[in-house]
C-alpha positions as a LaTeX table, in Angstrom:
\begin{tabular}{lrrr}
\hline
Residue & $x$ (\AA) & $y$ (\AA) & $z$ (\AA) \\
\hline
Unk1 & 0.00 & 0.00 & 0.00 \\
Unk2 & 1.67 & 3.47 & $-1.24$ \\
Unk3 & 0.66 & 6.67 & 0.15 \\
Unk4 & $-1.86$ & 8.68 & $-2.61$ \\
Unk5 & 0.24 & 11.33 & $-4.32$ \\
Unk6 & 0.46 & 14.62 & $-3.03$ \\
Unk7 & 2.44 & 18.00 & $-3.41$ \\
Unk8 & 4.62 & 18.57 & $-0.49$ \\
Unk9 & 6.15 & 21.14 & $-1.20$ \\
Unk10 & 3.50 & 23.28 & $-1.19$ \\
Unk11 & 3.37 & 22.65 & 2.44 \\
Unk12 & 6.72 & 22.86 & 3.87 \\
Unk13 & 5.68 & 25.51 & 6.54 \\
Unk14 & 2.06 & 24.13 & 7.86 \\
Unk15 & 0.70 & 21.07 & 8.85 \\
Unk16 & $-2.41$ & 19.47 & 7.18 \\
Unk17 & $-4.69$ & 22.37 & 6.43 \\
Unk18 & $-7.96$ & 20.31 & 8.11 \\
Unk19 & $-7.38$ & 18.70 & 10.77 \\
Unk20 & $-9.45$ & 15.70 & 11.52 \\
Unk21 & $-12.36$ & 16.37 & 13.83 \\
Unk22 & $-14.56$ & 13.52 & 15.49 \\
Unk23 & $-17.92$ & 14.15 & 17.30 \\
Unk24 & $-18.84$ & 12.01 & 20.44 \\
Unk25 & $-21.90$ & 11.11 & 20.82 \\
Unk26 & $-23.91$ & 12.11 & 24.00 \\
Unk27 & $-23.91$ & 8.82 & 25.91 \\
Unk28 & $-24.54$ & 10.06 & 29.16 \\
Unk29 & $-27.59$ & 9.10 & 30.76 \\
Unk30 & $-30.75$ & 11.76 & 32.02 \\
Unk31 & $-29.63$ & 13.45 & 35.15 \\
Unk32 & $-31.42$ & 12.14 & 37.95 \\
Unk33 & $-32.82$ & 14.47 & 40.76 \\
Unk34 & $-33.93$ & 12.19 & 43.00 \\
Unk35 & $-31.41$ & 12.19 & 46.41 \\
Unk36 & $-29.38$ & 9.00 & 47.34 \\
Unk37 & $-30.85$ & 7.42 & 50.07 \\
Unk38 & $-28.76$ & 7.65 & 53.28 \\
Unk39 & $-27.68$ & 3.56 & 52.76 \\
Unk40 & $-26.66$ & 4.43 & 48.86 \\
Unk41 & $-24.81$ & 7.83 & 50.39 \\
Unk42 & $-22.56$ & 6.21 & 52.75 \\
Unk43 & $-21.41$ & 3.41 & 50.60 \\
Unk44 & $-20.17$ & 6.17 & 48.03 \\
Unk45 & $-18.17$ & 7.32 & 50.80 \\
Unk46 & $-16.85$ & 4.28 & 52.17 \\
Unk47 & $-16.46$ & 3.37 & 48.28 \\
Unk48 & $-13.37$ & 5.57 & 48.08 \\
Unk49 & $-12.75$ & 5.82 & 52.19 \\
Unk50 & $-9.14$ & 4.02 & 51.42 \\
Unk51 & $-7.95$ & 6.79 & 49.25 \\
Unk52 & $-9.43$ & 9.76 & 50.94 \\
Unk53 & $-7.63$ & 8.06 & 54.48 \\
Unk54 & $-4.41$ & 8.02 & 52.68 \\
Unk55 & $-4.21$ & 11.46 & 52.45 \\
Unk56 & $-3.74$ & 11.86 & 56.11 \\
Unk57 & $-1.99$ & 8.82 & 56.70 \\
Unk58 & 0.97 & 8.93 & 59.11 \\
Unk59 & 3.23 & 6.91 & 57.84 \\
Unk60 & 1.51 & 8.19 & 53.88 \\
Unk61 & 4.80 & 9.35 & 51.44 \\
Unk62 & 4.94 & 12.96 & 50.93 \\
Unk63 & 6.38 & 13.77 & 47.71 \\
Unk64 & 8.39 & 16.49 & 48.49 \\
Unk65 & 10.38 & 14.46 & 51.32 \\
Unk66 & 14.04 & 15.08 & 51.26 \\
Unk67 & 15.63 & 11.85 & 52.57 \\
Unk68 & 18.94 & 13.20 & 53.88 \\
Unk69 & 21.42 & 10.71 & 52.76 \\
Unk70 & 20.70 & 11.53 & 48.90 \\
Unk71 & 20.73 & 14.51 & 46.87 \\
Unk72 & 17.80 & 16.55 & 46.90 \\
Unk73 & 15.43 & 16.99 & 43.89 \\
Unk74 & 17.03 & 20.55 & 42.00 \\
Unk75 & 14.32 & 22.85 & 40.56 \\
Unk76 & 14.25 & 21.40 & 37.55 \\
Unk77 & 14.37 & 18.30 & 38.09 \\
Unk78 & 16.88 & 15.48 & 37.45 \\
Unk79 & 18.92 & 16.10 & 34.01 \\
Unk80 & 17.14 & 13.49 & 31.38 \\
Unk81 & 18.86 & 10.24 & 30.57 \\
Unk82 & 18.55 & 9.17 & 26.99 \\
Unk83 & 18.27 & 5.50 & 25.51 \\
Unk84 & 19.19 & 4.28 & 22.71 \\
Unk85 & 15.89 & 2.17 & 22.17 \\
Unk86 & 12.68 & 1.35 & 24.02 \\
Unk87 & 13.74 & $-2.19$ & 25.42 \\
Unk88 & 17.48 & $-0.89$ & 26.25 \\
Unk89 & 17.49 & $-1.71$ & 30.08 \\
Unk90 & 16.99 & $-5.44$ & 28.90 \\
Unk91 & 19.97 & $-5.59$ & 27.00 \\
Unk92 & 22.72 & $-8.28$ & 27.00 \\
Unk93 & 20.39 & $-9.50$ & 29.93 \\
Unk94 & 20.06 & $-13.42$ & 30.06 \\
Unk95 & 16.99 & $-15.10$ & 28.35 \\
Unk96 & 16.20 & $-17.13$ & 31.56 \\
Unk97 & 16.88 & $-13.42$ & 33.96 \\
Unk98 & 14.61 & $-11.48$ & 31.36 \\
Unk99 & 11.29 & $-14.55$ & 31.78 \\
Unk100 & 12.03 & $-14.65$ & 35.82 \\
Unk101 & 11.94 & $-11.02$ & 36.36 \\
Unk102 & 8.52 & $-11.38$ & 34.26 \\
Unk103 & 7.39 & $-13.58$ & 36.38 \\
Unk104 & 8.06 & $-11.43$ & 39.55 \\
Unk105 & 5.06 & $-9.65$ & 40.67 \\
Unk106 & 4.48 & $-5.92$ & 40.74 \\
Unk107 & 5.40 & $-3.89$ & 42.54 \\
Unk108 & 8.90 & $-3.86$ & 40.95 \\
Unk109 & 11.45 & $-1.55$ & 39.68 \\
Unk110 & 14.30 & $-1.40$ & 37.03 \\
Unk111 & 17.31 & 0.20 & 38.43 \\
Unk112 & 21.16 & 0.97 & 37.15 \\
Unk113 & 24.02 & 1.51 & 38.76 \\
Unk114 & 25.77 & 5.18 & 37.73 \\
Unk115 & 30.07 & 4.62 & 36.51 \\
Unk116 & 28.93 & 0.90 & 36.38 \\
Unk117 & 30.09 & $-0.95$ & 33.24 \\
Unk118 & 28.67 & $-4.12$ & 33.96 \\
Unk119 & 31.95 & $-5.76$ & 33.97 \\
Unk120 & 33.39 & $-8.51$ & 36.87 \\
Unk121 & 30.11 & $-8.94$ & 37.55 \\
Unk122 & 30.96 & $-12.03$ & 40.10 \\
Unk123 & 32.58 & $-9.42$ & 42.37 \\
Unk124 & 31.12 & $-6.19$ & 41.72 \\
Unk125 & 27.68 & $-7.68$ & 42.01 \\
Unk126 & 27.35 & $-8.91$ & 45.29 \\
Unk127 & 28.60 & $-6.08$ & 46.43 \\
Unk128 & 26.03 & $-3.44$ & 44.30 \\
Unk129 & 23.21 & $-5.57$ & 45.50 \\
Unk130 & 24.10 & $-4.88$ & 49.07 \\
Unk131 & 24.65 & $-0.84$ & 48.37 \\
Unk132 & 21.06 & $-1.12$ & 46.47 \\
Unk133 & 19.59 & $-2.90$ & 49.59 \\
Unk134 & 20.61 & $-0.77$ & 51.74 \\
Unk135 & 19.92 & 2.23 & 49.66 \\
Unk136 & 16.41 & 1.56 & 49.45 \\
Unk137 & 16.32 & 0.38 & 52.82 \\
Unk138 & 17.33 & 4.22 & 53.84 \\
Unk139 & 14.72 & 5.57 & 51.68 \\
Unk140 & 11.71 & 3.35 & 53.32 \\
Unk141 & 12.99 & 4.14 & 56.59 \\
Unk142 & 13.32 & 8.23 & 55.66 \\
Unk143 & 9.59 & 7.90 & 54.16 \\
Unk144 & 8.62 & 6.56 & 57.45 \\
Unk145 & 7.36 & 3.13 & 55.28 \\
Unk146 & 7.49 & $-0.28$ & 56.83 \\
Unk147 & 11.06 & $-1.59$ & 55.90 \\
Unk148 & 9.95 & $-4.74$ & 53.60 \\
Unk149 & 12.58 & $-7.03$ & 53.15 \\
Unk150 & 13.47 & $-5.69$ & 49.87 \\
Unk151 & 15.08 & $-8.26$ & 47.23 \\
Unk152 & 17.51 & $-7.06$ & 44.38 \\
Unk153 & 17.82 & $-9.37$ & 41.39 \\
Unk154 & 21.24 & $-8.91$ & 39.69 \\
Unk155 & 21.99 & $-8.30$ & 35.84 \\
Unk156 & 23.11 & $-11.95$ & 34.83 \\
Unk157 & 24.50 & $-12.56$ & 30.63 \\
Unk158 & 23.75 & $-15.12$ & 28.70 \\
Unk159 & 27.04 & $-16.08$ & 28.76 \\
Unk160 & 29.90 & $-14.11$ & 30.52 \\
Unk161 & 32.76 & $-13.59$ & 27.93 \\
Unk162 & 35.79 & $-10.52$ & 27.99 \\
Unk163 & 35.84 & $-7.06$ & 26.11 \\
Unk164 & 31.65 & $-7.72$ & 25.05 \\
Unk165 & 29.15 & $-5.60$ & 26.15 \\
Unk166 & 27.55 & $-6.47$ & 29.76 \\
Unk167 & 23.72 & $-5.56$ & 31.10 \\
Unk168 & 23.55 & $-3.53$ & 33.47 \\
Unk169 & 19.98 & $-3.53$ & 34.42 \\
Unk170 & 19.39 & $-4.07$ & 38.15 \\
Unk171 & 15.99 & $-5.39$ & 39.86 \\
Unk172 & 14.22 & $-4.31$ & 42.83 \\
Unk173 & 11.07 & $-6.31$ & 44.12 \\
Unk174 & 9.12 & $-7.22$ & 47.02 \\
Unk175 & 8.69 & $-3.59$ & 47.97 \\
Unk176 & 5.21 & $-1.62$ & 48.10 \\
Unk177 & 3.20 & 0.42 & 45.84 \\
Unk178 & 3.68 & 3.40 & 47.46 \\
Unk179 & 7.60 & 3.23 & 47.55 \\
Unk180 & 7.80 & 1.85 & 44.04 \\
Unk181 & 5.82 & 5.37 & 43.29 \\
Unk182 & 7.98 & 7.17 & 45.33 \\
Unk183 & 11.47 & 5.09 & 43.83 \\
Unk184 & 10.03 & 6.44 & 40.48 \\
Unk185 & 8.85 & 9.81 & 40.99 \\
Unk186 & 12.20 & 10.83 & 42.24 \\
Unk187 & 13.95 & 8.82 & 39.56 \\
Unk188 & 17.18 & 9.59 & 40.54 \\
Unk189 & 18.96 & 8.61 & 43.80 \\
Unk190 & 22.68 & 9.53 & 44.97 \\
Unk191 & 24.16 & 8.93 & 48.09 \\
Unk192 & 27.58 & 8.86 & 48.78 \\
Unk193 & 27.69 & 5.25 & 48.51 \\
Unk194 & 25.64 & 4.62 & 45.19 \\
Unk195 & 23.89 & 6.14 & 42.85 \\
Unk196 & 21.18 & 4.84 & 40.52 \\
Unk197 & 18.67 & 5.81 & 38.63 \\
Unk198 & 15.06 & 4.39 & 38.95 \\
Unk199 & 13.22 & 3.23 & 35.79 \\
Unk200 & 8.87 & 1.44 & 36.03 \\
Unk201 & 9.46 & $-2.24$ & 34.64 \\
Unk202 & 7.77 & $-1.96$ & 30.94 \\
Unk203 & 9.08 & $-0.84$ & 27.46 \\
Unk204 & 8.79 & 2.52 & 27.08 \\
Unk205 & 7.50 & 4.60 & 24.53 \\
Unk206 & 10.00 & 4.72 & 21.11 \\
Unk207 & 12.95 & 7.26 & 22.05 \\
Unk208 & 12.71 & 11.08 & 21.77 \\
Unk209 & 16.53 & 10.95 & 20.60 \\
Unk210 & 16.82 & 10.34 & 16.87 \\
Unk211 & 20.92 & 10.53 & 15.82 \\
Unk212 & 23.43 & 12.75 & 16.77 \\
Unk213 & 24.96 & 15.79 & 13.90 \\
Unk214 & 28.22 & 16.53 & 12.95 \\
Unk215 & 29.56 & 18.86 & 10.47 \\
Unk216 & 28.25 & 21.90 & 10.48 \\
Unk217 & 30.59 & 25.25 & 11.48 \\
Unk218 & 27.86 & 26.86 & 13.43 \\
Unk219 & 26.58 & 26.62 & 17.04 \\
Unk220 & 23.42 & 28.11 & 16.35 \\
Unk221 & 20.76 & 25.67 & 16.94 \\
Unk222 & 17.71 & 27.47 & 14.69 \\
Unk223 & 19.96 & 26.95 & 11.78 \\
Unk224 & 20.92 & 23.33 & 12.21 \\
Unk225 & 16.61 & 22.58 & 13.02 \\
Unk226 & 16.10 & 24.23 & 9.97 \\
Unk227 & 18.58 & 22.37 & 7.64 \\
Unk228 & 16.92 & 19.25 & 9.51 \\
Unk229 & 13.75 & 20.73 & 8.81 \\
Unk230 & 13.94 & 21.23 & 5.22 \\
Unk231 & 15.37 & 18.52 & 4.48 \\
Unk232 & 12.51 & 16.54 & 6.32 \\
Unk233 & 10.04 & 17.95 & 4.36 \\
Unk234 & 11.53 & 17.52 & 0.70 \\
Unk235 & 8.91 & 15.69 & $-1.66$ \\
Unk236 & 10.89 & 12.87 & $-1.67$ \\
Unk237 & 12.00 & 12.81 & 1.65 \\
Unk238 & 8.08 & 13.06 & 2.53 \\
Unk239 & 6.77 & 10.42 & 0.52 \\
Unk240 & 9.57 & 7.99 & 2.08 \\
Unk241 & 8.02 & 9.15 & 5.61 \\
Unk242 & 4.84 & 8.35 & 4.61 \\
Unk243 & 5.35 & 4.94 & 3.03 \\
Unk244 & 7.57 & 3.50 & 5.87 \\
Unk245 & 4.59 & 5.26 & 8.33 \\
Unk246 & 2.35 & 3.15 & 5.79 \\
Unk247 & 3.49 & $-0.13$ & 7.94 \\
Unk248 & 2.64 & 0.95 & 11.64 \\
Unk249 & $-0.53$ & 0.71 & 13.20 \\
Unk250 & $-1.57$ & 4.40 & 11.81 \\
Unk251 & $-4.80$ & 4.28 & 10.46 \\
Unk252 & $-4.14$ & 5.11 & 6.62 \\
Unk253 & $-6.51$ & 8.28 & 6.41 \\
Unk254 & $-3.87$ & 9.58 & 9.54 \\
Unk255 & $-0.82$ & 8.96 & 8.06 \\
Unk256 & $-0.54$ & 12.21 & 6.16 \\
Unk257 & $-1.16$ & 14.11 & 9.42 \\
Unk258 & 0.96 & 12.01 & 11.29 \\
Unk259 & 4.25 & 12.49 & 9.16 \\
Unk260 & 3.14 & 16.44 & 9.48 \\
Unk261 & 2.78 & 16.15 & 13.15 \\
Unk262 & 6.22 & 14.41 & 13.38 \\
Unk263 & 8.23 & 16.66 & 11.42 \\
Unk264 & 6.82 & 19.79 & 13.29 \\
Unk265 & 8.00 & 17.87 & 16.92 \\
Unk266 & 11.78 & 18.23 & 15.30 \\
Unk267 & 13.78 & 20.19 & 18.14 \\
Unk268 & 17.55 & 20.14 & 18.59 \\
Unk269 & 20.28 & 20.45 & 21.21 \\
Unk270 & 23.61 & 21.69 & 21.11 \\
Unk271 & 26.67 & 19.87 & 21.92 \\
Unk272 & 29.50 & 21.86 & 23.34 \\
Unk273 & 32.19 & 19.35 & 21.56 \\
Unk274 & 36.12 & 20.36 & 21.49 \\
Unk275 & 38.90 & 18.47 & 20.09 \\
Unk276 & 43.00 & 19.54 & 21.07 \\
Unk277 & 43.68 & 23.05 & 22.25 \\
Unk278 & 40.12 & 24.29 & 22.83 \\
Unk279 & 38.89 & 24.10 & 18.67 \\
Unk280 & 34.96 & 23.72 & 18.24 \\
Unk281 & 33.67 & 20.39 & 16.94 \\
Unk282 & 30.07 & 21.05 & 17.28 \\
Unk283 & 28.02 & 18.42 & 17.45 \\
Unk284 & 24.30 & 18.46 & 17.84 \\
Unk285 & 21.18 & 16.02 & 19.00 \\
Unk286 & 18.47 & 15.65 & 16.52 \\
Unk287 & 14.79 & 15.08 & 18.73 \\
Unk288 & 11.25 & 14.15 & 17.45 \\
Unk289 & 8.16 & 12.73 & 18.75 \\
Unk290 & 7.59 & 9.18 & 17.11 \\
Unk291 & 3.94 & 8.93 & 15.36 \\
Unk292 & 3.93 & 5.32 & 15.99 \\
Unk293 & 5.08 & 2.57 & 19.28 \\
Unk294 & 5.84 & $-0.34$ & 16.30 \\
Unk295 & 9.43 & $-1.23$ & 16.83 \\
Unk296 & 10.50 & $-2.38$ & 13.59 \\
Unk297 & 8.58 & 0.52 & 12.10 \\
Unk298 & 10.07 & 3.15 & 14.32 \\
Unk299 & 13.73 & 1.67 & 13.56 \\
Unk300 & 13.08 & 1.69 & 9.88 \\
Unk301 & 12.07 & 5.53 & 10.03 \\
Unk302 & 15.25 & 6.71 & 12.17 \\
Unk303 & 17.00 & 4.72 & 9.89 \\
Unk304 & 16.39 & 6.13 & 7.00 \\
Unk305 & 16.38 & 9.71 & 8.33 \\
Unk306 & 19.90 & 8.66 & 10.16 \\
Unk307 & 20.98 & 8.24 & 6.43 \\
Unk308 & 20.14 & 11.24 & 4.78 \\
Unk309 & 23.10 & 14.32 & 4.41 \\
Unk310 & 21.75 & 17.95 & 5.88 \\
Unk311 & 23.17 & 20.92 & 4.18 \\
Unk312 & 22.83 & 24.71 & 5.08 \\
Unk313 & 23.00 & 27.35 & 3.43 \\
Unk314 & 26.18 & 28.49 & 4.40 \\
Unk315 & 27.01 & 26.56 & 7.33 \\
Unk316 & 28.28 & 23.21 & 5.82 \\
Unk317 & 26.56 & 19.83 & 5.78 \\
Unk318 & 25.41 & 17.80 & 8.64 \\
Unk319 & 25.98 & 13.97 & 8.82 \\
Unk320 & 25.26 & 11.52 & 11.67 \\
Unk321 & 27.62 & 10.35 & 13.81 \\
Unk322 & 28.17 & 7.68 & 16.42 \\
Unk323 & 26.91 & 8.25 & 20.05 \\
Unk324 & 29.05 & 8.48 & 22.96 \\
Unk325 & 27.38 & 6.81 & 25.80 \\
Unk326 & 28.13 & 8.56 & 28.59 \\
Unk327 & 29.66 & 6.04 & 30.87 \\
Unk328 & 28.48 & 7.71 & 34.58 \\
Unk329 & 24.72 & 8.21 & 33.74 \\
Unk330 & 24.32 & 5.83 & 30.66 \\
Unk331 & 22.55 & 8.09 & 28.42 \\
Unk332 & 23.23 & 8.32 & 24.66 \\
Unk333 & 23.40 & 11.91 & 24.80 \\
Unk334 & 26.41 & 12.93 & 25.73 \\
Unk335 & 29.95 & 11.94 & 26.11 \\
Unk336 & 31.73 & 11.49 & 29.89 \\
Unk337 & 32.67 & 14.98 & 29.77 \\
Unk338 & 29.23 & 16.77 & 29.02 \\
Unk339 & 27.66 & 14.95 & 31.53 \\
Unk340 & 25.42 & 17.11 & 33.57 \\
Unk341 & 24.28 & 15.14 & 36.80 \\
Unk342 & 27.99 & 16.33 & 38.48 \\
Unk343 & 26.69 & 19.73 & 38.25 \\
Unk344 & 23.67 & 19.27 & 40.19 \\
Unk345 & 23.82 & 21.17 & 43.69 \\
Unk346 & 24.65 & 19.27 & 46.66 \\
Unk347 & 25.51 & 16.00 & 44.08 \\
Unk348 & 26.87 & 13.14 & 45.77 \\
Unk349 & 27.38 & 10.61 & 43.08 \\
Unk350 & 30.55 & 10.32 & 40.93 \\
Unk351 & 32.23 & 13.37 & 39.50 \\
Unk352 & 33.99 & 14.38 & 36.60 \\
Unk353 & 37.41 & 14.57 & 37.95 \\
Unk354 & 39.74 & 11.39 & 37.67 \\
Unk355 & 41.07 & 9.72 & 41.05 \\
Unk356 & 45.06 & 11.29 & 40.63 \\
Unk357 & 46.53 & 8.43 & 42.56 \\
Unk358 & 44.79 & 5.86 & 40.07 \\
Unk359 & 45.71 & 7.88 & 37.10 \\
Unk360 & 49.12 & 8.23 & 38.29 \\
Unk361 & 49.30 & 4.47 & 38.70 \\
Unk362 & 47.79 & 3.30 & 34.95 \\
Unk363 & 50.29 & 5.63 & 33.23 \\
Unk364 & 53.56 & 3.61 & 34.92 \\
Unk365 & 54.94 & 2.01 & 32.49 \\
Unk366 & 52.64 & 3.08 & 29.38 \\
Unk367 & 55.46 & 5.89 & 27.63 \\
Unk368 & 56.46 & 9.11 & 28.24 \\
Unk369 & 53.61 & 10.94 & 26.73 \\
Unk370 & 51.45 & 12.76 & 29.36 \\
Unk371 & 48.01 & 11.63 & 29.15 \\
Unk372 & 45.06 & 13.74 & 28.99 \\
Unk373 & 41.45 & 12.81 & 30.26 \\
Unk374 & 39.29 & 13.26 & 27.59 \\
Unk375 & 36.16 & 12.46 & 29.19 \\
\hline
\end{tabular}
């Protein structure tokens, strides 16, 4: 099925002139003015008696408590971490981990470890488990919760091999509603013995995060989202849109204002990149809203748009580049160096800076050179 054929280009600047309208029709039933009876009254109440007690429950969770032992909540809230794809904290996990942690009941929670690389995992993960434990044991006890006896399931490979890549997914379970809700509201939790961040146990929505730009000699961000931009909305660059679009579970009369309504979520984000002696390697994150949750049709689409060059005017020509995971906060975005999270106020996770004494002793016998951290 190929999408009908249309001129795009005589809408480069607008979405679909019409959008689609429904009408809902009036289902509700004739008001009725006749007074509950006093039986029919107090069973409304004691109907939703649980939630309304909760509310002045001694030992309820208050959102805005600051547990002392971890960093406090800034203003804005928790910098963002970035994955590379909606099922990311499950992989390299073990078949047989990924269908028992299925099987665990809810309430449960996804967790990873910040500066973790998943690696040793016979010594390292004893010894997270225990930090994790405790960790949440401290938060219970600081929310004034009962302190469960909370179980952490650790990241186990298929099969445990040098130099691959490791999972690095931790699980938390056998803890209650309320503190999973509060684990997750606060999302991110750094004491000076561990810091994780807190993710709900279910596959996510597709990415925000499309690819990453490199190659153009400005660091002005409206003219990089419009080379992005009009290169988006090309004819041909439009009709490929539509026709992968054509294979997701978009109803076909939507998928022309679909494509529109993705194009017109395009934002982008500046990367303050530097190579030797201070020079300016820009680089810069390319964002949309996906228009639809199928995974093979979502990778097909930032695929093809991963693909494509993006010239300016007079700014050069973008092309994608590799991401960087960052390896403190494990987000796509951004290199070691441009992580934000050590910037927070009153952080107490790891930093930016390098241990000397450990850098002093992994350059013994490596050459003369003085090594530079690079982030």
């Amino acid at each position: 099925m190929h999408p009908p054929q249309c001129h795009w280009g005589r809408r480069r600047n607008a979405g679909p002139s019409s959008p689609l309208t429904t009408t809902t029709p009036n289902t509700h039933k004739p008001a009725n003015n006749t007074p509950p009876s006093e039986e029919e009254l107090l069973r409304a109440h004691l109907a939703v008696a649980e939630t309304n007690r909760s509310i002045i429950k001694s030992n309820g969770i208050n959102s805005l408590t600051v547990i002392p032992q971890f960093t406090p909540v800034p203003t804005n809230g928790f910098p963002r971490i970035h994955l590379a794809h909606a099922a990311q904290l499950f992989d390299f996990q073990g078949e047989k981990t990924i269908t028992a942690w299925l099987k665990v009941p809810h309430p449960k929670v996804l967790m990873r470890v910040f500066n973790h690389d998943g690696k040793n995992p016979s010594v390292k993960g004893p010894i997270l488990v225990e930090r994790l434990r405790k960790a949440i044991s401290n938060i219970a006890q600081g929310a004034h919760q009962d302190d469960l006896e909370v179980k952490i399931s650790p990241p186990c490979p298929e099969t445990i091999k040098e130099e691959t890549d490791h999972p690095l997914s931790f699980l938390a379970y056998n803890i209650s509603e309320e503190m999973k809700n509060l684990i997750l509201e606060q999302r991110i939790w750094s004491s000076t013995e561990i810091t994780f961040a807190a993710h709900p146990f279910q596959i996510n929505a597709p990415p925000l995060l499309l690819f990453c730009l490199q190659g153009f000699s400005t660091t002005d961000i409206n003219t990089v989202r419009a080379a992005v931009h009009d290169m988006w909305v090309e004819d041909v660059t439009m009709w490929d849109i539509t026709d992968i679009l054509f294979e997701s579970e978009i109803p076909n009369k939507q998928i022309h204002s679909a494509a529109w309504d993705f194009v017109n979520s395009l934002w982008v984000k500046h990367l303050d990149f530097k190579v030797s002696r201070g020079i300016l390697l820009p680089r810069y994150n390319i964002f949309a809203v996906s228009p639809t949750n199928k995974p093979a049709v979502w990778t097909k689409l930032r695929a093809y748009l991963h693909s494509l060059m993006y010239p300016s005017e007079l700014e050069g020509s973008g092309t994608s580049v590799n991401f960087i995971p960052c390896p403190l906060c494990h987000s796509i975005a951004h290199p070691h160096g441009l992580c934000s999270f050590p910037n927070v106020p009153l952080w107490n996770g790891p930093k930016h800076n390098v241990n000397p004494k450990l850098s002093n002793a992994n350059q013994r016998g490596r050459g003369r050179g003085r090594r530079t951290f690079a982030g």
